[in-house]
N, C-alpha and C positions, 0 to 999 in steps of 0.2 A: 565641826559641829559639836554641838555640848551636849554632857553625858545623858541630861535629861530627853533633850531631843532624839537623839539616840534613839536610847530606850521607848520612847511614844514609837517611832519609826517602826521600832523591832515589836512593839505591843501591833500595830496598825499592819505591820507585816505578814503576822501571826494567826491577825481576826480573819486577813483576807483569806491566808492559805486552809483554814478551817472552814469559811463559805465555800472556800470551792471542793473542799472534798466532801462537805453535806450535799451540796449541788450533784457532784462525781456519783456520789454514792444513790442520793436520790434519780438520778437516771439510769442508773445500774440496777436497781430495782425494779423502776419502770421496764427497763427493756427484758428482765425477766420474767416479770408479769406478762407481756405481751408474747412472750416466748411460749410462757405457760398456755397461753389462752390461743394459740395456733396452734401446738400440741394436743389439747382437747380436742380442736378444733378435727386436728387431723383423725387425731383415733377414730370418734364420730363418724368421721366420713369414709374410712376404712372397714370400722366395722359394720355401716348399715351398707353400703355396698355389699361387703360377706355374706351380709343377711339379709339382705334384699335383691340384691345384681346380681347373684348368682343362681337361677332359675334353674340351670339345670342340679346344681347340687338338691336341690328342693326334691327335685324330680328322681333323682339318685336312690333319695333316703325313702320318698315314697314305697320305688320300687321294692326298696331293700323291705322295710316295714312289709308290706303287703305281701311279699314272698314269705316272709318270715326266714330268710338264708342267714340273717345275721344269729341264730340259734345254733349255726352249725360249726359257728366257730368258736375255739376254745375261747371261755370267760366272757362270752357274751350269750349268757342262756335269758335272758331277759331284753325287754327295749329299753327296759329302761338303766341296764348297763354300757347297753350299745352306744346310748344318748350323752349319756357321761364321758366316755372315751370321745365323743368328736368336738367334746369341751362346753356343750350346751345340755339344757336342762330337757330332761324329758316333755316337761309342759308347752316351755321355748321351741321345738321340734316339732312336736304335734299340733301348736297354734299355726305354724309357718303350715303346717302339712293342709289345714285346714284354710286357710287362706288361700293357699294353693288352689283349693279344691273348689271352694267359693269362689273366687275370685276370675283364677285362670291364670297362665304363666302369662299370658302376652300382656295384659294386664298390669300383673307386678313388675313385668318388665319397663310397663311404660313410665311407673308412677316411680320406680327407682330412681327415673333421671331428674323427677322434684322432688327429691330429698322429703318423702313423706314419711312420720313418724313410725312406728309399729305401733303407737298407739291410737292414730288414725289410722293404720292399715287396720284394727281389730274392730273399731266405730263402721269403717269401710264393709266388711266381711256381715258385722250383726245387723247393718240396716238392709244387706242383700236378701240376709234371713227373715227379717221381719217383713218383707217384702215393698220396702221405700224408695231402694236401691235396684234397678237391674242394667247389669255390665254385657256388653253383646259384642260381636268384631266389630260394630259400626260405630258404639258411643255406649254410654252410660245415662240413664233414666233414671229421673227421682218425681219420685210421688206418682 
């Protein structure tokens, strides 16, 4: 073979092995992205489970709140220290508490297993208030 052809050879060799590591590379991306985006996906569903599946912790903190016991222990003379150590926000706490309270455990227990918002659960909770909503052991009534 002659040198020029060669060289076209070695050029045409070159282009290929660069498509495929754009290609290589371009799928490696993709599949991090989608890595990412199950990742989210997961946290999401871990942590509204945390904050929603878990009815009795709900009930826990009620009790602990309403006793007012968590004053009695060192560095938590406030709730809303107490609320900070279990890694949520005082308001975060007291919405759930109130939800609870509205709502009912059996209730958020049910609606946990369709993945419903906190911010439908809060829509949930103010249309009980308003009186448009009412939740009962047998079903749920609106208007």
């Amino acid at each position: 073979m002659d040198p020029v052809s060669e060289a076209a050879m070695d050029v045409v060799l070159l282009e290929q092995q660069r498509d495929q590591l754009v290609v290589s590379e371009q799928e490696e991306k993709e599949q991090k992205i989608a890595q990412c985006y199950q990742f989210i996906g997961r946290i999401q569903g871990v942590r509204m489970m945390t904050e929603f599946g878990n009815i009795s912790n709900l009930i826990w903190l009620r009790d602990i709140k309403n006793s007012g016991i968590y004053t009695k222990v060192t560095g938590f003379d406030t709730w809303e220290k107490f609320c900070k150590t279990t890694g949520y926000s005082v308001r975060h706490i007291d919405d759930q508490l109130k939800n609870l309270e509205v709502l009912g455990a059996q209730f958020l227990e049910t609606i946990s297993d369709f993945r419903v918002s906190y911010k439908d659960i809060r829509k949930l909770r103010q249309l009980t208030q308003d009186g448009v909503l009412q939740i009962s052991d047998v079903g749920v009534s609106i208007g």
